[in-house]
N, C-alpha and C positions, 0 to 999 in steps of 0.2 A: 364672120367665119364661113358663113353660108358661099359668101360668094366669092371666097377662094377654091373650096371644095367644087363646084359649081364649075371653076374656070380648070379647074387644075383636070377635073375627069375631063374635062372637052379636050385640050391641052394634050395631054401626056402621049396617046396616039401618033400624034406628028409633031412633036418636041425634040429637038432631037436628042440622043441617047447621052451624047457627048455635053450637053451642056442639060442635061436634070437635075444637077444642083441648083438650079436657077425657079424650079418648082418647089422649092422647101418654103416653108411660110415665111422666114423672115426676108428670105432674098427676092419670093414671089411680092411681096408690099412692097417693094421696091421698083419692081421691073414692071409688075401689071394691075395693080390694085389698083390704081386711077383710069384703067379702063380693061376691066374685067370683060370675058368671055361669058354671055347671059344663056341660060335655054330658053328655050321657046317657049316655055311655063313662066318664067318671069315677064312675057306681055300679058297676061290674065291679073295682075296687078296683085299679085301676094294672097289672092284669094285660094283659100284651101277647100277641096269637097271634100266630104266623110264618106265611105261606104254605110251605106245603109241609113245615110242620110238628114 
């Protein structure tokens, strides 16, 4: 689920308007879940920091 949310905010910006049924979860596994849109926090490998540590 992470990394639909993940691709869907990156996504939606320049998606275009006419076809955003294509960003709904089930049509989105469909069209991009086998190669999702990652951030650039996903190279630090899943590691999380805490504030205050």
């Amino acid at each position: 689920m992470r990394d639909y949310f993940v691709d869907v905010l990156q996504r939606v910006g320049k998606h275009p308007a006419s076809l955003v049924h294509q960003l709904t979860p089930r049509i989105w596994k469909q069209m991009f879940a086998a190669n999702p849109l990652r951030s650039d926090l996903h190279d630090l490998g899943g590691r999380r920091t805490d504030a205050g540590g």
